[in-house]
N, C-alpha and C positions, 0 to 999 in steps of 0.2 A: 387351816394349816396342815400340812401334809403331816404324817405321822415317819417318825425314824424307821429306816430299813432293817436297821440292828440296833437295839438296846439290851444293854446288861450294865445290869444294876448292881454293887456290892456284891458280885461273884467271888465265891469260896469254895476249892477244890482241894481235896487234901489226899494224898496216900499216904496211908499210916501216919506215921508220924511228919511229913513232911508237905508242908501248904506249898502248893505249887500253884494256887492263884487266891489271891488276900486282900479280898475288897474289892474288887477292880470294878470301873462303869465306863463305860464308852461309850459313845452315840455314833452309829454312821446314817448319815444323810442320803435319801433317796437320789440315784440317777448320776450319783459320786464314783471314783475312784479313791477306795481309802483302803491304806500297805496299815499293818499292825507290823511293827519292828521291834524284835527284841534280840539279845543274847541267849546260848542255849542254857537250857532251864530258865530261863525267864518265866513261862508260864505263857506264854501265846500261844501254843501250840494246843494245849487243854481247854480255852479262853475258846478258842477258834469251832475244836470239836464239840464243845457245848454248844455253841451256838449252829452246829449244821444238825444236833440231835444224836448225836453218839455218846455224852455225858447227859446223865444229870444233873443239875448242880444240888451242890451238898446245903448252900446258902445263896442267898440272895436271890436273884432273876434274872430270866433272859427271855427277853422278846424279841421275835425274827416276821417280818412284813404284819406286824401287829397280834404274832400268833406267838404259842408253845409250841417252841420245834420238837418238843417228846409227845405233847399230850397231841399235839396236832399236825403231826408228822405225815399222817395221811392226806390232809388238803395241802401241806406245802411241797410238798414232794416234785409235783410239777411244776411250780413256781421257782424253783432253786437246783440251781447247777453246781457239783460240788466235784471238783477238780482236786485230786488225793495224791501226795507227793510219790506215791508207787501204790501198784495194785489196783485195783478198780474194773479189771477185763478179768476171762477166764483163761488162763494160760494156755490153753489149744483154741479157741479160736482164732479166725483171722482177721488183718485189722480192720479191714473196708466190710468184714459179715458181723464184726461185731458193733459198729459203728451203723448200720444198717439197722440192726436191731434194734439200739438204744433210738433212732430215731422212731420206729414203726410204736414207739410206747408213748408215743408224744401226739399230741391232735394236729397241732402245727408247726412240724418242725422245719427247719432252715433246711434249702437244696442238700441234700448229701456230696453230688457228685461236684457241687459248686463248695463247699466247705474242705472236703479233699483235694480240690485243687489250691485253694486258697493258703492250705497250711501243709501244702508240699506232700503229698501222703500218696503219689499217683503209685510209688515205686514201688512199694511195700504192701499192698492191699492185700497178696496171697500168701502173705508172712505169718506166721503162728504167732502171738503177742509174747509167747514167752521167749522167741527167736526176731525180735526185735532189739535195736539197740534201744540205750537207754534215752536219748532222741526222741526216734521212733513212737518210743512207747507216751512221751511228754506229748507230742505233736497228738496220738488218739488220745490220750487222756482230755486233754484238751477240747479236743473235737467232743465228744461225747459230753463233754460238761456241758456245751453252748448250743448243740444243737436240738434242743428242743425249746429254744424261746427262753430263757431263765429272764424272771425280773431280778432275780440275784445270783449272782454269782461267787463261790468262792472259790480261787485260785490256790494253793499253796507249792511255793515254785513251779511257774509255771515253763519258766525258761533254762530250770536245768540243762544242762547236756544239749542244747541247741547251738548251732554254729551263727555265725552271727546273721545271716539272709531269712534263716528261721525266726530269731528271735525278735528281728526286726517287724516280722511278720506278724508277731505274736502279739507285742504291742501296737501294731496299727489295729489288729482288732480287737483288741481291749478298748482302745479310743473308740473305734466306730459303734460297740457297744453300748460307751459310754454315751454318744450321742444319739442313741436309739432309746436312753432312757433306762439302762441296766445298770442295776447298781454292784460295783464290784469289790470284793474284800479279798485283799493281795497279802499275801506272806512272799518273804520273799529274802534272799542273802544277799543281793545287790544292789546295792546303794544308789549306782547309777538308773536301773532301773526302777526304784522308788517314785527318783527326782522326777524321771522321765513321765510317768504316767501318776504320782499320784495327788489328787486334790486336796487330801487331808491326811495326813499321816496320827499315828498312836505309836509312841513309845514305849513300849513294857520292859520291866524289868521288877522280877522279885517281886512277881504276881500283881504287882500296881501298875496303870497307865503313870509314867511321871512326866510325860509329857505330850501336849497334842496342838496341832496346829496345820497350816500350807507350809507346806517345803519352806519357803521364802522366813514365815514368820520363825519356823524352828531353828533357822541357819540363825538369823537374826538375835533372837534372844538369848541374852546372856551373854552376845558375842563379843569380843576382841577383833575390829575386825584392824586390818592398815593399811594405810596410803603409803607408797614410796615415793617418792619423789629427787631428781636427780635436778644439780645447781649448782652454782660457785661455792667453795668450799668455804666453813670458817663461820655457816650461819651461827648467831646468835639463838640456840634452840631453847634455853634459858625464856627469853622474852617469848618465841612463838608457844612453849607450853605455858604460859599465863596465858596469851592472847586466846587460845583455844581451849584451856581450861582445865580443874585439876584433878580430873579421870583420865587426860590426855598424857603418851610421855611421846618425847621427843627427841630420837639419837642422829646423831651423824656416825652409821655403821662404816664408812670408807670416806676417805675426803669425796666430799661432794655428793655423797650418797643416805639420803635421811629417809627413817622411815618413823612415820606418826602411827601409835595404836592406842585406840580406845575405842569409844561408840563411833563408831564412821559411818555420817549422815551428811546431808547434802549441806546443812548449816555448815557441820564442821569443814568440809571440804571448800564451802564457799568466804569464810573467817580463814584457811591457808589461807588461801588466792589472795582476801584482802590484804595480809599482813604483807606476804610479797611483794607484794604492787606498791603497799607503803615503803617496802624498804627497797625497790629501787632492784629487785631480785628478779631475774628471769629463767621460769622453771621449765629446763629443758626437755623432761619427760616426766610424766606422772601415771601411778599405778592405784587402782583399788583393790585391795584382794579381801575377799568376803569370805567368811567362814563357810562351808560348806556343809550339807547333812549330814554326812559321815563325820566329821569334824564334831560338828552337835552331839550328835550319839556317841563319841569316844567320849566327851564331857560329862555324859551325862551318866553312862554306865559304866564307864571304866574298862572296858569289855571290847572287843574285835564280833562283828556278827556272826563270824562264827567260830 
């Protein structure tokens, strides 16, 4: 059995008086896409730099490709590509000599000239990095994380300040990564981009994961979700909430217009239909509407991501 990419065990980070990560264990799965999502001061941000090897941890442990990223920082160093939400170049070089660099440190690293074209970089190459927009500077940061072969990756927004052709960009190579066998750990403030790329997400809040799962399963649990559905006015909604059950409620918000919320699953949707059909009702339009990730995580933290 293959062993985890990242594990942290009962991690405990504290400044002064104030624990900014309190317990917390995770597991990411080798060859994955997995987003850690929190609120600020959640504690992911700390969670994250421990595990690249910039914290020690004060308690517990953290394994990264089977190693200690402090004590063994030296063998992982080329195995791990660590993409830093600002900073990472020297402010007078330029983007394509410094990107040059970082690969000539690498035994096998990815085309240069084929990576700069790939993440739009052709225009800027004689730009000083501190005379880069902030774009710009995501788009090298980026590049330099990936080009030296990483079997992990961490990103932390990686799509800041990118227009949407970039971004677009950003995440088809995240996937193709994905599918090369890279394992990738996403911080990230948007939601949609979560859903879009990732396999397994972590919720953090107040230094604990309080939740993990696939997109699908975190929308799902716990959810409310509802069906509307449009009909002849005057249903009997009394008897379809027995028929369907008593987690279910059942309103006519407008004549003619009902919406059922509870667990919304294929039973319950297929027990409508029945009752319907019994009673002689023909339902002129029908909606599902499912809870969403972002929807989960306002549930769950009470919190806006950022």
């Amino acid at each position: 059995m293959n062993q985890p990419a990242v594990e942290v065990v009962d991690l405990v980070m504290r400044y002064g008086s104030t624990t900014a990560v309190d317990g917390l264990s995770l597991t990411i799965e080798p060859g994955t896409v997995t987003s850690i999502l929190g609120p600020n001061g959640a504690g992911k941000t700390t969670t994250i730099e421990t595990c690249e090897g910039f914290r020690e941890p004060q308690a517990g442990s953290v394994r990264v490709l089977g190693l200690d990223p402090r004590a063994d920082a030296r063998e992982l160093r080329p195995r791990v590509g660590v993409m830093l939400q600002s900073g990472g170049a020297w402010s007078g070089a330029r983007a394509h000599e410094m990107l040059r660099h970082i690969a000539s440190l690498h035994a096998h690293p990815l085309p240069v000239d084929l990576l700069i074209e790939r993440l739009g970089m052709q225009h800027f190459g004689r730009t000083p990095y501190r005379r880069l927009s902030g774009g710009q500077q995501q788009r090298l940061s980026l590049a330099m994380a990936v080009v030296g072969r990483p079997e992990l990756l961490f990103l932390d927004e990686p799509t800041a300040g990118l227009d949407p052709a970039a971004r677009h960009a950003t995440w088809d190579l995240i996937k193709e990564l994905r599918g090369q066998g890279v394992t990738t750990v996403l911080s990230t403030h948007y939601m949609d981009e979560a859903e879009a790329l990732s396999d397994c997400v972590h919720i953090v809040d107040h230094g604990r994961v309080i939740a993990s799962g696939t997109v699908e399963e975190l929308a799902l649990t716990g959810a409310q979700n509802t069906i509307r559905f449009v009909a002849r006015s005057g249903l009997d909604v009394e008897s379809l909430t027995l028929v369907l059950g008593r987690a279910t409620l059942v309103e006519e918000i407008t004549a003619g217009s009902y919406v059922v919320t509870g667990d919304v699953d294929p039973a319950l949707l297929a027990a409508l239909m029945s009752w319907c059909a019994d009673q002689q009702v023909l339902i002129d339009s029908v909606m599902v509407e499912r809870q969403t990730l972002e929807d989960r995580f306002l549930d769950l933290t009470g919190r806006q991501l950022r």
